[in-house]
N, C-alpha and C positions, 0 to 999 in steps of 0.2 A: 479437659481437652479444649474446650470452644478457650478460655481464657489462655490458656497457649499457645493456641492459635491466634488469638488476634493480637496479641502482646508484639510477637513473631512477626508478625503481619506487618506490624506498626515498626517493626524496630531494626530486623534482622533485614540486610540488602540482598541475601541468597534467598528469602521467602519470599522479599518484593518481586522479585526477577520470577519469581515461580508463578506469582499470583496472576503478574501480566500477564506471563506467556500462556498461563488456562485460562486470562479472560480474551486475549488474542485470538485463541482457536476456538471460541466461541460459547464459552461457556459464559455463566452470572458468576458475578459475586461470591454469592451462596454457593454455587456450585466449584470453586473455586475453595474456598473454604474447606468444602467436606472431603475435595480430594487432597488439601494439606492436612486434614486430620488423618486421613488416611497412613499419609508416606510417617506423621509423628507417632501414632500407633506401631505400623512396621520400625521404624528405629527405636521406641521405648522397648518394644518388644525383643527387637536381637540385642539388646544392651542387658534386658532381664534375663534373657537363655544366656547370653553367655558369663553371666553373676553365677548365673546354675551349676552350669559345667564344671565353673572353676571349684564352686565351692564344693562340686562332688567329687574332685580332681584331690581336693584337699582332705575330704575324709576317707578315701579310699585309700591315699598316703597313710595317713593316719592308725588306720586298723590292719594295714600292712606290718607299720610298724611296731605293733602291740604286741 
């Protein structure tokens, strides 16, 4: 995650705009950081639930069909 984030940091202009606007409202750096790890957690996460769903989506097809 930390190398995702600073990759992101370094590269991506919707990360940079995020970083500012939590070191604007007063945060550090650092604290700036743990909260883009945060929002990269929550999206890796519904990108994994929803791999989930489909693939259950697909074997309940499946044993339907049997």
């Amino acid at each position: 995650m930390h190398t995702i984030t600073l990759i992101r940091m370094r590269l991506d202009p919707s990360t940079k705009t995020y970083v500012a606007r939590k070191i604007t409202e007063g945060k550090t750096s650092r604290d700036a950081q743990r909260c883009l790890k945060r929002v990269i957690c929550r999206h890796i996460f519904k990108i994994l639930e929803h791999a989930d769903r489909n693939r259950l989506g697909n074997v309940e097809k499946l044993a339907q069909a049997a």
